[in-house]
Backbone as JSON Lines, residues from 0, in Angstrom:
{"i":0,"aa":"X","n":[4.44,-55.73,-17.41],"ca":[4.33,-56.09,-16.01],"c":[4.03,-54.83,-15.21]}
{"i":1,"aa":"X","n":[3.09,-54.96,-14.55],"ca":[2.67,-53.87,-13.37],"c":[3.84,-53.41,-12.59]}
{"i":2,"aa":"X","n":[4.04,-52.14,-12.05],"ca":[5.04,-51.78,-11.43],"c":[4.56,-52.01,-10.19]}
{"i":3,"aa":"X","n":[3.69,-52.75,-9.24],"ca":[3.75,-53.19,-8.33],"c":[4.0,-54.53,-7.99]}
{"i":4,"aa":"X","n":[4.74,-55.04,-9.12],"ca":[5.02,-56.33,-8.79],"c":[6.58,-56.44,-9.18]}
{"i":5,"aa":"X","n":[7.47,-55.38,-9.52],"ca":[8.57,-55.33,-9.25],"c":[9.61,-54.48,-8.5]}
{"i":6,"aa":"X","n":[10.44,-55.22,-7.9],"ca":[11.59,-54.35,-7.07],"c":[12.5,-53.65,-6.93]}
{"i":7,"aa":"X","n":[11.53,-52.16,-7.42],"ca":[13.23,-50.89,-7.51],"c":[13.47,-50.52,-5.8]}
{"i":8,"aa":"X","n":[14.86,-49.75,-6.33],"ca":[14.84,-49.04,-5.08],"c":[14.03,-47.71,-4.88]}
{"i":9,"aa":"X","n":[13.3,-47.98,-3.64],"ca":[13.1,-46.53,-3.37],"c":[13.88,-45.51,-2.88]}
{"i":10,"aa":"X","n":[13.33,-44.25,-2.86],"ca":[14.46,-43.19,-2.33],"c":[14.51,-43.66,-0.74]}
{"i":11,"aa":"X","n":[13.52,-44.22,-0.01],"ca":[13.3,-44.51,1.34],"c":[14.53,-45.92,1.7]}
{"i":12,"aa":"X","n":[14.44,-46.59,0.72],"ca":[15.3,-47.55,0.9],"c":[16.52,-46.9,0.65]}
{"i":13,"aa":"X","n":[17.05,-46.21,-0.5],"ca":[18.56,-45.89,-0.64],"c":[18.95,-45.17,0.33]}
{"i":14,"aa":"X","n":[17.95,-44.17,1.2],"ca":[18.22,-43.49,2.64],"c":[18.88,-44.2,3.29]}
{"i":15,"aa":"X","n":[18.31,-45.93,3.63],"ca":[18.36,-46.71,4.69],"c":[19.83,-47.24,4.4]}
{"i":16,"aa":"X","n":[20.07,-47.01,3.6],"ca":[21.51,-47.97,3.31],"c":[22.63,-47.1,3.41]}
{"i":17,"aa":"X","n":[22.4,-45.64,2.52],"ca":[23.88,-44.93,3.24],"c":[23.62,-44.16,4.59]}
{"i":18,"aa":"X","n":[24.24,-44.21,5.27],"ca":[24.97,-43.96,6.73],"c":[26.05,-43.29,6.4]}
{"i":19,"aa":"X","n":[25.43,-42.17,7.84],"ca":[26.39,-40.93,7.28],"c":[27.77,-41.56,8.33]}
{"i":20,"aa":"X","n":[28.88,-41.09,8.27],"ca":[29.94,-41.81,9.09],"c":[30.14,-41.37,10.53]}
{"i":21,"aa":"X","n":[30.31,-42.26,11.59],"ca":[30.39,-42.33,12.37],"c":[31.23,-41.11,13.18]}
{"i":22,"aa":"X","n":[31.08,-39.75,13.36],"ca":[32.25,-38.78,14.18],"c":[32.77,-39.42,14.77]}
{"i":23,"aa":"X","n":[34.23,-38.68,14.13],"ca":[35.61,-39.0,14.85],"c":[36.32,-37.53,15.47]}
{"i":24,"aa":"X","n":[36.73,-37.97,17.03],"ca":[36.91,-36.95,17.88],"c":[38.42,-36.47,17.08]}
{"i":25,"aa":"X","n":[38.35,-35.03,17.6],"ca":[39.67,-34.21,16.78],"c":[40.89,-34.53,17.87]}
{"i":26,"aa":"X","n":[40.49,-35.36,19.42],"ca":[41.45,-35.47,19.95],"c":[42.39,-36.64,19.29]}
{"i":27,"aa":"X","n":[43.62,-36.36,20.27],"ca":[44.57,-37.9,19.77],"c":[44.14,-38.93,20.46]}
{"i":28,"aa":"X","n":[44.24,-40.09,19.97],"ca":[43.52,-41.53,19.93],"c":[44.29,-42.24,20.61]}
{"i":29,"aa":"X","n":[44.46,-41.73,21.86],"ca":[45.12,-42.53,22.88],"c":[44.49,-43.51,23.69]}
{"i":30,"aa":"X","n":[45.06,-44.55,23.8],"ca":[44.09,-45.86,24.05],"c":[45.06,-46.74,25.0]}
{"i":31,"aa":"X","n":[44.45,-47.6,25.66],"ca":[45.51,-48.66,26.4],"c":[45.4,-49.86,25.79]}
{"i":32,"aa":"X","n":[45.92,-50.57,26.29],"ca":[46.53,-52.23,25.2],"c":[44.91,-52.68,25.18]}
{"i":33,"aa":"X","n":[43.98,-53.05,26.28],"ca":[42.91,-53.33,26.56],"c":[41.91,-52.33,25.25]}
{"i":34,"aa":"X","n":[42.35,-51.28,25.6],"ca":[41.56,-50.65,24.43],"c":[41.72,-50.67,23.03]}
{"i":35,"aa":"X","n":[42.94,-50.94,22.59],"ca":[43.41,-51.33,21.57],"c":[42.66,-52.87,21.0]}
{"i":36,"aa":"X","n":[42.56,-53.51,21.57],"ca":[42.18,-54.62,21.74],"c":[40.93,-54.75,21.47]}
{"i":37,"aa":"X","n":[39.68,-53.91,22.02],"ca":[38.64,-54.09,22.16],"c":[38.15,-53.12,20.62]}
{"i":38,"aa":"X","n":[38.77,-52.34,20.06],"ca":[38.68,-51.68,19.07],"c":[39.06,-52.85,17.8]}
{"i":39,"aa":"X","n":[40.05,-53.65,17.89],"ca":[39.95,-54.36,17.01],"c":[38.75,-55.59,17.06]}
{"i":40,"aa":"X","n":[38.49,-56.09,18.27],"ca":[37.45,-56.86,18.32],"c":[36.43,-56.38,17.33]}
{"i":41,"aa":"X","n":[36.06,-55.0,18.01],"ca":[34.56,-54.86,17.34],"c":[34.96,-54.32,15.64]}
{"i":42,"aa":"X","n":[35.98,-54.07,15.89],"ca":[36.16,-53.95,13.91],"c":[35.59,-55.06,13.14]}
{"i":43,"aa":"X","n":[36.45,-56.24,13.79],"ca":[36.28,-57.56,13.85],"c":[35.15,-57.98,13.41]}
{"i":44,"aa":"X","n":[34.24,-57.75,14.27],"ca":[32.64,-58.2,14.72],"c":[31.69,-57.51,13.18]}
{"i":45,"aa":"X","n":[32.27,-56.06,13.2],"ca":[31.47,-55.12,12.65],"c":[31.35,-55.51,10.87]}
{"i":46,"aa":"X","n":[32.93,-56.39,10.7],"ca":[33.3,-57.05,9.23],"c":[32.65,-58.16,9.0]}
{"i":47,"aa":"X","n":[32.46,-59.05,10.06],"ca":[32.01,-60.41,10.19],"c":[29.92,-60.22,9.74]}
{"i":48,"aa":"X","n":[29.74,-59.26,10.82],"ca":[28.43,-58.94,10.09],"c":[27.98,-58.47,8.99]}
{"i":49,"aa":"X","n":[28.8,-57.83,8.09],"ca":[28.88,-57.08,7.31],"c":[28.66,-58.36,5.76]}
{"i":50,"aa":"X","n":[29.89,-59.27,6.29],"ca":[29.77,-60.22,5.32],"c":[28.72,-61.26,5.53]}
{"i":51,"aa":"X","n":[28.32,-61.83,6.82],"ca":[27.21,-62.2,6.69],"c":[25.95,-61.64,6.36]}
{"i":52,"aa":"X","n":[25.78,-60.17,6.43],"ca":[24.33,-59.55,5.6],"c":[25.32,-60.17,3.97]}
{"i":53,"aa":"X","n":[26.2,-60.21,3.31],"ca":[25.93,-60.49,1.98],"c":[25.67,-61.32,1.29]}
{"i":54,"aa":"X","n":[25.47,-62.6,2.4],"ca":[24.45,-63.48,1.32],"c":[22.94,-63.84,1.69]}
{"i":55,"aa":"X","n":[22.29,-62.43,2.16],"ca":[21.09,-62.19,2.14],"c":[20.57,-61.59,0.36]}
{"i":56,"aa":"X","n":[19.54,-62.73,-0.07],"ca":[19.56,-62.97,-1.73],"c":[18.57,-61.2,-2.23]}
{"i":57,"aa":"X","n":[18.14,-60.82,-1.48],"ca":[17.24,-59.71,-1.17],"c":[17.49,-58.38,-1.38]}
{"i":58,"aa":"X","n":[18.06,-58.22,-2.51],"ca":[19.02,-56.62,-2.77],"c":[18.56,-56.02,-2.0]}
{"i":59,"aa":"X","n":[17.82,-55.45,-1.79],"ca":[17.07,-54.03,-0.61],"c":[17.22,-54.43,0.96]}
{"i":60,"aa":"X","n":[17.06,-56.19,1.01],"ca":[16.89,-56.36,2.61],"c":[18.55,-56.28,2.84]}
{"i":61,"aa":"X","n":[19.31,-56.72,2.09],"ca":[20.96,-57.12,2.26],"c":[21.33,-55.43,2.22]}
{"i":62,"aa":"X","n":[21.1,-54.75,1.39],"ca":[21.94,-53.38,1.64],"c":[21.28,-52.35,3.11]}
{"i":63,"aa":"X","n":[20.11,-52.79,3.57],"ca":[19.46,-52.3,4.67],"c":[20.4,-52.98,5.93]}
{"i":64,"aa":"X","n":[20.9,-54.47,5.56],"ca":[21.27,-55.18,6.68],"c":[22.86,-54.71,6.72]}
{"i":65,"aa":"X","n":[23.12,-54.52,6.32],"ca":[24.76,-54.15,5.79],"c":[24.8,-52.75,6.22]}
{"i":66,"aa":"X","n":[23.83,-51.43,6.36],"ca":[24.63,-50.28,6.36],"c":[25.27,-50.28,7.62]}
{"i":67,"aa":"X","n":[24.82,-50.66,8.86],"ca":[25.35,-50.45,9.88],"c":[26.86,-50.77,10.68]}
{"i":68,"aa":"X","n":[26.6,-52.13,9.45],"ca":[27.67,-52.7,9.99],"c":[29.65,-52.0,9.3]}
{"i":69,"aa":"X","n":[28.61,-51.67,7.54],"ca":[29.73,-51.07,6.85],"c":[30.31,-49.83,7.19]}
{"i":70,"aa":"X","n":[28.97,-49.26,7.85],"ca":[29.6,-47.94,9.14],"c":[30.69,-47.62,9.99]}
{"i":71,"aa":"X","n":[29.8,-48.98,10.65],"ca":[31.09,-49.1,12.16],"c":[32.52,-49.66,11.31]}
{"i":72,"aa":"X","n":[32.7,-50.53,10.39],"ca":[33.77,-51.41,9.71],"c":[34.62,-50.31,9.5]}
{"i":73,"aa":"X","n":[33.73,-49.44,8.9],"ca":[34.52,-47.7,8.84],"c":[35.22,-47.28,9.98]}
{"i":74,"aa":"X","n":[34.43,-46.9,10.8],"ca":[34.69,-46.0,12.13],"c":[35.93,-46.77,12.64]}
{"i":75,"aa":"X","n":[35.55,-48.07,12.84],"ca":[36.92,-48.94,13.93],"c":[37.83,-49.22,12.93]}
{"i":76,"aa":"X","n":[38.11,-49.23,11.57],"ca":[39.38,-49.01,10.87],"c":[40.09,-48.0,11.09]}
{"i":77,"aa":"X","n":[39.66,-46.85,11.33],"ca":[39.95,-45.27,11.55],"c":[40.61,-45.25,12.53]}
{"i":78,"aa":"X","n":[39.88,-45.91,14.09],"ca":[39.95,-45.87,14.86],"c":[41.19,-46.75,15.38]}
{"i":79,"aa":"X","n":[41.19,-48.31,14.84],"ca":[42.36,-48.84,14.78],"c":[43.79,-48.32,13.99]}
{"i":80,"aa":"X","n":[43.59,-47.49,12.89],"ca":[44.51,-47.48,12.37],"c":[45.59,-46.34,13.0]}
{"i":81,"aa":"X","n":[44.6,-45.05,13.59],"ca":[44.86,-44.03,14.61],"c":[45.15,-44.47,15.8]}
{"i":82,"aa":"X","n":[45.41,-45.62,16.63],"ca":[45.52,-45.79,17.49],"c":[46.9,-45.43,18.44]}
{"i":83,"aa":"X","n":[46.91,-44.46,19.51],"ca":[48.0,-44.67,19.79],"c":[48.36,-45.02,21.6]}
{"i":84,"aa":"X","n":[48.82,-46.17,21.52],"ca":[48.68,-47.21,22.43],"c":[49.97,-46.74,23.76]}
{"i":85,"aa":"X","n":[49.21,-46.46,25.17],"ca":[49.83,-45.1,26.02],"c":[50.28,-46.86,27.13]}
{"i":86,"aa":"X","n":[51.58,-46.19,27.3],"ca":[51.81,-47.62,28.25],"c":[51.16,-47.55,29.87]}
{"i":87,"aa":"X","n":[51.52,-48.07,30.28],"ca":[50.75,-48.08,31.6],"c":[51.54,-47.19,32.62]}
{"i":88,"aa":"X","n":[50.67,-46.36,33.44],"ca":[51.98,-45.67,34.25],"c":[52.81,-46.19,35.2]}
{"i":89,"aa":"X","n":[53.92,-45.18,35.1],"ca":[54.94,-45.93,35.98],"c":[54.92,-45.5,36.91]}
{"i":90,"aa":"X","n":[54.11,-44.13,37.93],"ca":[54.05,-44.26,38.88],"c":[52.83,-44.02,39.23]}
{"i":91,"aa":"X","n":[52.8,-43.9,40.76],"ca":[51.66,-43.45,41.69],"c":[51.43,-42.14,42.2]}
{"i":92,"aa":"X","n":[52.29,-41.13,41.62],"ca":[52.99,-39.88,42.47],"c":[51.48,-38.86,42.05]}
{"i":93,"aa":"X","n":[51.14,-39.01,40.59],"ca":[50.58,-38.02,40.0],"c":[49.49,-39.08,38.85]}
{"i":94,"aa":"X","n":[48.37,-38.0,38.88],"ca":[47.3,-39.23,38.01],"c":[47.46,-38.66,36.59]}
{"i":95,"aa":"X","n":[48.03,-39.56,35.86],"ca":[48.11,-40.07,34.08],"c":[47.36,-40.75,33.75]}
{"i":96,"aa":"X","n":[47.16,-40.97,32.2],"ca":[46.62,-41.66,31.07],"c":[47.01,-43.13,32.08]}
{"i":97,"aa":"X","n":[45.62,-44.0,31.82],"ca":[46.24,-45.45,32.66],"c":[45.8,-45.21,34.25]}
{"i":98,"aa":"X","n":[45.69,-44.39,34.86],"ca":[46.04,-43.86,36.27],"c":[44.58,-44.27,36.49]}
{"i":99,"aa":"X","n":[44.59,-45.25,38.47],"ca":[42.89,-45.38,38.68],"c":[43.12,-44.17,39.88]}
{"i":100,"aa":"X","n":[42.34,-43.32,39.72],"ca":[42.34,-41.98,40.72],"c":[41.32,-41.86,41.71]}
{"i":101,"aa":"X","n":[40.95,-42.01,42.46],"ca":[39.7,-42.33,43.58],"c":[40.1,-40.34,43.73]}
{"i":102,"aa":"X","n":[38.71,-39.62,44.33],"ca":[38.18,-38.44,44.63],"c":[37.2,-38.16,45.38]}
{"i":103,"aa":"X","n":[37.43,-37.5,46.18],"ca":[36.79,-36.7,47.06],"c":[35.6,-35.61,46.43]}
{"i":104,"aa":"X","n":[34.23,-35.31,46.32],"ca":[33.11,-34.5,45.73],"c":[33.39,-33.36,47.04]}
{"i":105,"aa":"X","n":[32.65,-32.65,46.92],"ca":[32.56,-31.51,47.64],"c":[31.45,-31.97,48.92]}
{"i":106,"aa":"X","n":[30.6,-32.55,47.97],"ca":[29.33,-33.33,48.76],"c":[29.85,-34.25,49.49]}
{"i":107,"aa":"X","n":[31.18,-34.93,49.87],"ca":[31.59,-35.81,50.62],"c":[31.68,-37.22,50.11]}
{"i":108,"aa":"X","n":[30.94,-37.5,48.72],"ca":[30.68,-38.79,47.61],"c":[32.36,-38.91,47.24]}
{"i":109,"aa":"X","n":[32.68,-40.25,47.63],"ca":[34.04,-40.78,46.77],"c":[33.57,-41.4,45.94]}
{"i":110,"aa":"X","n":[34.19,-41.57,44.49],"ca":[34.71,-42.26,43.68],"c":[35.93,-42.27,42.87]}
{"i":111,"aa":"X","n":[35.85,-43.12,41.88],"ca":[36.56,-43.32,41.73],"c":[37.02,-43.97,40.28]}
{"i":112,"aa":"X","n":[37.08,-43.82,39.19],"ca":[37.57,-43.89,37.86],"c":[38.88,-44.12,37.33]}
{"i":113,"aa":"X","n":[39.23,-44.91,36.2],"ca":[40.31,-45.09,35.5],"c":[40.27,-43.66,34.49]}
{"i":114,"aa":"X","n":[41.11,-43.51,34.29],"ca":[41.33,-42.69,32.72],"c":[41.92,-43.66,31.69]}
{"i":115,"aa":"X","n":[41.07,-43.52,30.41],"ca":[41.11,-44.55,29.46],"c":[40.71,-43.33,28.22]}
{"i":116,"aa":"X","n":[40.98,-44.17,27.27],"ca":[40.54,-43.51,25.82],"c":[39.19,-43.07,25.29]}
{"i":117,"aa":"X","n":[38.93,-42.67,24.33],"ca":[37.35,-42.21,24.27],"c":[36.69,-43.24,24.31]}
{"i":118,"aa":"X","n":[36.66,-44.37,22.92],"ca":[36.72,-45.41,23.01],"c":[35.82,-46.29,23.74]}
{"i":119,"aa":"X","n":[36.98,-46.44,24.89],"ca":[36.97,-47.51,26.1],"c":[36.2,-46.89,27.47]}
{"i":120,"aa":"X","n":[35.73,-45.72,27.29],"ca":[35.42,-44.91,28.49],"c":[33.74,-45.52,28.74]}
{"i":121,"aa":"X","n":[33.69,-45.87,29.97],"ca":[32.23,-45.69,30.17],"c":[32.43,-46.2,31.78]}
{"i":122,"aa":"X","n":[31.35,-44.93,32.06],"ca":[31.59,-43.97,33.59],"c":[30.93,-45.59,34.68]}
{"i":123,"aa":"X","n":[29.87,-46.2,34.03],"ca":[29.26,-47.09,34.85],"c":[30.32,-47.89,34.94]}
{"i":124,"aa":"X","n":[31.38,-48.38,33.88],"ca":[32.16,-49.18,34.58],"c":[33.18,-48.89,35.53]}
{"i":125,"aa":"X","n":[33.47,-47.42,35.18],"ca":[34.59,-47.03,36.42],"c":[35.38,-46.53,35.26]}
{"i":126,"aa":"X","n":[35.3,-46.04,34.23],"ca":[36.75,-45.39,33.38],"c":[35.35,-44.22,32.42]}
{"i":127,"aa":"X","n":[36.83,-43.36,32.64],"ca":[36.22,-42.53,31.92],"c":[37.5,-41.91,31.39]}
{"i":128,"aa":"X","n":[37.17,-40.85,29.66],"ca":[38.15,-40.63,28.8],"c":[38.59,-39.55,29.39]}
{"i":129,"aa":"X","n":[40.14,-39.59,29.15],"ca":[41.02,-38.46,29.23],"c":[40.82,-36.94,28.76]}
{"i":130,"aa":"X","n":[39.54,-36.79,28.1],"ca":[38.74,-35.69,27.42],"c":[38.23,-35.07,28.3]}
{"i":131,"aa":"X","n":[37.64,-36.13,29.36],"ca":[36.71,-35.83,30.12],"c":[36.95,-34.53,30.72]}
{"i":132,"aa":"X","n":[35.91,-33.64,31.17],"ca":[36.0,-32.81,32.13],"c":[36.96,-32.91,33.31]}
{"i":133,"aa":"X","n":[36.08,-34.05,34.12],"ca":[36.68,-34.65,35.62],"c":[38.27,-34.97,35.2]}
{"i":134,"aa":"X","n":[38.52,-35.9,34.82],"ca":[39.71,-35.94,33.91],"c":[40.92,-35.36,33.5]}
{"i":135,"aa":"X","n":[40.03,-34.15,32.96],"ca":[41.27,-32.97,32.41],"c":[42.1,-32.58,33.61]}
{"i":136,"aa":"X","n":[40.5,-31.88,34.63],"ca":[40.58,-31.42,35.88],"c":[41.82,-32.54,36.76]}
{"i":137,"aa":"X","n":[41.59,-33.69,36.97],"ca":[42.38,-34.46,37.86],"c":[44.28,-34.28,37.28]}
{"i":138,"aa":"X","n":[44.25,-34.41,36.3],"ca":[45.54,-35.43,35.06],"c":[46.84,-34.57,35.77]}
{"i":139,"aa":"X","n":[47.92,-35.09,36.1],"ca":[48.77,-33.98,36.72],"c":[48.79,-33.59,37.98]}
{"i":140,"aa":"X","n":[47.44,-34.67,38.84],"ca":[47.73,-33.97,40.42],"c":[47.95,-35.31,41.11]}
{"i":141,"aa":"X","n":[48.22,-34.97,42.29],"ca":[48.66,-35.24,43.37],"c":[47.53,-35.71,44.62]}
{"i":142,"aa":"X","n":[48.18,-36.74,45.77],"ca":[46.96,-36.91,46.34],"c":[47.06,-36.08,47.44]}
{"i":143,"aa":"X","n":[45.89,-35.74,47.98],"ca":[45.83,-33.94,48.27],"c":[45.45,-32.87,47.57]}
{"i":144,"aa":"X","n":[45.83,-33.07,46.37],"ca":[45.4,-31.82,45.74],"c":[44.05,-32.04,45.3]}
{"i":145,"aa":"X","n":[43.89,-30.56,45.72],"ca":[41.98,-30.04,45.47],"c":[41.89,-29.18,44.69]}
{"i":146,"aa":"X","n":[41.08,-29.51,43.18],"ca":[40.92,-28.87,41.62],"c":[39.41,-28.43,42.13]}
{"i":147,"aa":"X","n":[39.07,-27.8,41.34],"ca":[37.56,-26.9,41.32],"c":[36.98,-25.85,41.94]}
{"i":148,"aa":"X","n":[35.87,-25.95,41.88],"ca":[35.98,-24.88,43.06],"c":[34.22,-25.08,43.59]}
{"i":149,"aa":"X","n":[33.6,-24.52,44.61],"ca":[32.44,-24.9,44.77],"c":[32.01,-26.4,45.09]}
{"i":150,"aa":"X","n":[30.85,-26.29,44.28],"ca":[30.16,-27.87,44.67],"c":[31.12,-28.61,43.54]}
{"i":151,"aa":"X","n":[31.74,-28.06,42.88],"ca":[32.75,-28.85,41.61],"c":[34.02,-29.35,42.16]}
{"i":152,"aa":"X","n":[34.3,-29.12,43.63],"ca":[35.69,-29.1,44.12],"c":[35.71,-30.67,43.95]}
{"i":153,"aa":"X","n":[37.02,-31.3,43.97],"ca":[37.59,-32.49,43.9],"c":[38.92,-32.97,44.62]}
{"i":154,"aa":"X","n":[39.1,-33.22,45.92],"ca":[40.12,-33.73,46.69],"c":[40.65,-34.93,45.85]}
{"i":155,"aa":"X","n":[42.06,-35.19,45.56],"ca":[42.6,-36.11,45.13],"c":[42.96,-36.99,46.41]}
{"i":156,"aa":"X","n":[42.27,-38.48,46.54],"ca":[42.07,-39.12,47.76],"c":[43.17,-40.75,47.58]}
{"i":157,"aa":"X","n":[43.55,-40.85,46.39],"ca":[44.13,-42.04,45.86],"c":[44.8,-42.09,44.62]}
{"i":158,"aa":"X","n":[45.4,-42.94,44.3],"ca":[46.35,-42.82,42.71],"c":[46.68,-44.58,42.55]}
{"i":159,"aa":"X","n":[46.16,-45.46,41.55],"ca":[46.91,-46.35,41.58],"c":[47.17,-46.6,39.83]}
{"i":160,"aa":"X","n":[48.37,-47.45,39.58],"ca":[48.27,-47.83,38.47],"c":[46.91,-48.65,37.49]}
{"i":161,"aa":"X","n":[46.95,-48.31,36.3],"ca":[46.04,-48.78,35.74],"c":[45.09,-50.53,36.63]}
Protein backbone atom coordinates (compact mmCIF):
# COMPACT_ATOMS: atom_id res chain seq x y z
CA UNK A 1 0.00 0.00 0.00
CA UNK A 2 1.23 3.49 -0.96
CA UNK A 3 2.18 5.62 1.93
CA UNK A 4 -0.15 8.19 0.82
CA UNK A 5 -3.00 6.43 1.51
CA UNK A 6 -2.26 5.76 5.09
CA UNK A 7 -2.49 7.60 8.47
CA UNK A 8 0.69 8.15 10.57
CA UNK A 9 1.32 10.77 12.73
CA UNK A 10 3.17 13.53 11.63
CA UNK A 11 5.71 15.43 13.62
CA UNK A 12 3.25 18.53 12.71
CA UNK A 13 0.40 16.71 14.14
CA UNK A 14 2.17 15.33 17.41
CA UNK A 15 3.19 19.26 17.85
CA UNK A 16 -0.56 19.98 17.73
CA UNK A 17 -1.53 17.72 20.44
CA UNK A 18 1.06 18.34 23.25
CA UNK A 19 0.53 21.70 24.89
CA UNK A 20 2.97 23.04 26.82
CA UNK A 21 1.12 23.79 30.38
CA UNK A 22 -0.63 26.54 31.13
CA UNK A 23 1.77 29.15 33.74
CA UNK A 24 0.96 29.11 37.07
CA UNK A 25 1.58 32.41 39.04
CA UNK A 26 4.24 31.90 42.04
CA UNK A 27 1.71 34.06 43.97
CA UNK A 28 -0.79 32.50 46.62
CA UNK A 29 -4.08 31.54 45.04
CA UNK A 30 -6.28 33.63 46.80
CA UNK A 31 -9.67 33.69 45.40
CA UNK A 32 -13.28 34.61 46.64
CA UNK A 33 -16.23 32.06 46.93
CA UNK A 34 -17.37 33.54 43.38
CA UNK A 35 -13.97 32.76 42.21
CA UNK A 36 -13.72 29.58 43.58
CA UNK A 37 -16.68 28.78 41.88
CA UNK A 38 -15.99 29.96 38.54
CA UNK A 39 -12.61 27.97 38.59
CA UNK A 40 -14.44 24.90 39.16
CA UNK A 41 -16.98 25.65 36.47
CA UNK A 42 -14.47 25.95 33.84
CA UNK A 43 -12.51 22.85 35.13
CA UNK A 44 -15.82 21.49 34.68
CA UNK A 45 -16.37 22.68 31.11
CA UNK A 46 -12.64 22.07 30.20
CA UNK A 47 -13.32 17.93 31.28
CA UNK A 48 -16.65 17.83 29.60
CA UNK A 49 -14.89 18.88 26.31
CA UNK A 50 -12.18 16.90 26.72
CA UNK A 51 -14.41 13.81 26.85
CA UNK A 52 -16.49 14.80 24.19
CA UNK A 53 -13.34 15.23 21.66
CA UNK A 54 -13.02 11.30 22.64
CA UNK A 55 -15.37 9.88 20.64
CA UNK A 56 -14.14 11.66 17.65
CA UNK A 57 -13.26 8.09 15.56
CA UNK A 58 -10.23 10.16 13.87
CA UNK A 59 -6.96 9.48 15.91
CA UNK A 60 -5.18 12.72 14.67
CA UNK A 61 -8.52 14.88 14.52
CA UNK A 62 -9.51 13.60 18.34
CA UNK A 63 -5.93 14.19 19.81
CA UNK A 64 -5.81 17.79 17.92
CA UNK A 65 -9.41 18.30 19.48
CA UNK A 66 -8.48 17.25 22.96
CA UNK A 67 -5.12 19.17 23.51
CA UNK A 68 -6.67 22.22 24.61
CA UNK A 69 -9.02 21.13 26.54
CA UNK A 70 -6.55 18.47 28.44
CA UNK A 71 -4.51 21.71 29.08
CA UNK A 72 -6.87 23.82 30.72
CA UNK A 73 -8.35 20.30 32.69
CA UNK A 74 -4.68 20.68 33.90
CA UNK A 75 -4.37 24.28 34.74
CA UNK A 76 -7.98 24.51 36.67
CA UNK A 77 -7.15 21.26 38.70
CA UNK A 78 -4.02 23.11 39.94
CA UNK A 79 -5.81 25.94 40.24
CA UNK A 80 -8.77 24.41 42.13
CA UNK A 81 -6.83 22.31 44.16
CA UNK A 82 -4.53 25.54 45.31
CA UNK A 83 -7.30 27.44 46.03
CA UNK A 84 -7.38 29.53 48.92
CA UNK A 85 -10.78 30.94 49.49
CA UNK A 86 -10.30 34.79 51.39
CA UNK A 87 -13.66 35.62 53.20
CA UNK A 88 -15.24 38.70 52.50
CA UNK A 89 -14.14 41.79 54.40
CA UNK A 90 -15.33 42.79 57.47
CA UNK A 91 -14.79 46.20 57.21
CA UNK A 92 -14.85 49.47 55.33
CA UNK A 93 -11.98 51.23 57.29
CA UNK A 94 -9.10 50.03 54.93
CA UNK A 95 -9.13 48.33 51.29
CA UNK A 96 -8.51 44.28 51.47
CA UNK A 97 -8.70 41.20 49.40
CA UNK A 98 -12.75 41.39 48.62
CA UNK A 99 -12.61 45.31 49.10
CA UNK A 100 -14.60 47.51 46.06
CA UNK A 101 -12.17 50.69 46.31
CA UNK A 102 -13.30 53.65 44.01
CA UNK A 103 -9.95 56.25 43.27
CA UNK A 104 -9.12 59.33 42.47
CA UNK A 105 -6.21 59.52 39.05
CA UNK A 106 -4.12 62.43 39.21
CA UNK A 107 -5.89 63.37 35.89
CA UNK A 108 -9.10 63.81 37.94
CA UNK A 109 -10.63 60.14 36.21
CA UNK A 110 -12.49 58.09 39.10
CA UNK A 111 -12.76 54.61 39.14
CA UNK A 112 -13.19 52.12 40.56
CA UNK A 113 -12.38 48.19 40.99
CA UNK A 114 -12.87 45.13 43.20
CA UNK A 115 -9.73 43.25 44.25
CA UNK A 116 -10.19 39.63 43.34
CA UNK A 117 -7.81 36.75 42.52
CA UNK A 118 -5.71 36.34 39.41
CA UNK A 119 -8.12 34.15 38.13
CA UNK A 120 -11.23 36.20 38.41
CA UNK A 121 -9.57 39.58 37.59
CA UNK A 122 -10.60 41.39 34.55
CA UNK A 123 -10.23 45.26 34.60
CA UNK A 124 -13.34 45.70 31.98
CA UNK A 125 -15.46 44.21 34.46
CA UNK A 126 -14.42 46.26 37.40
CA UNK A 127 -11.99 43.68 39.41
CA UNK A 128 -8.75 43.44 39.16
CA UNK A 129 -6.03 40.92 40.98
CA UNK A 130 -4.49 41.61 44.20
CA UNK A 131 -1.02 41.31 42.18
CA UNK A 132 -1.96 44.09 40.49
CA UNK A 133 0.15 47.13 40.52
CA UNK A 134 -2.93 49.57 41.31
CA UNK A 135 -3.78 47.02 43.87
CA UNK A 136 -0.65 46.43 45.69
CA UNK A 137 -0.45 50.29 45.68
CA UNK A 138 -4.18 50.73 47.19
CA UNK A 139 -4.35 47.27 49.80
CA UNK A 140 -3.97 48.76 53.40
CA UNK A 141 -5.24 52.34 52.83
CA UNK A 142 -7.61 54.45 53.89
CA UNK A 143 -10.08 56.86 52.32
CA UNK A 144 -7.96 59.89 51.91
CA UNK A 145 -5.01 58.39 51.52
CA UNK A 146 -2.92 59.36 48.42
CA UNK A 147 -0.29 56.42 47.10
CA UNK A 148 1.98 57.41 44.08
CA UNK A 149 3.35 60.00 43.06
CA UNK A 150 3.06 62.17 39.79
CA UNK A 151 0.59 61.40 37.08
CA UNK A 152 0.57 57.80 39.09
CA UNK A 153 -0.90 59.52 42.24
CA UNK A 154 -4.14 57.79 43.54
CA UNK A 155 -6.59 59.48 46.16
CA UNK A 156 -8.45 56.78 48.02
CA UNK A 157 -12.15 58.22 47.35
CA UNK A 158 -14.34 55.08 48.67
CA UNK A 159 -14.11 51.54 50.35
CA UNK A 160 -16.99 49.15 50.21
CA UNK A 161 -17.33 45.53 50.93
CA UNK A 162 -16.95 43.06 48.26
Amino acid sequence: MSVAFTKEDSAETASETVLPDRPISEHPNLVTAAGLAALEAQLAEARAAYEAAQSIDDVNERRRTEAIPLRDARYYAARVRTAQVMPEPDSTDVVAFGSTVTFRRADGRIQTYRIVGEDEADPKAGTISFVAPVARLLMGKEVGDVVGKGAQELEVVGIRGG
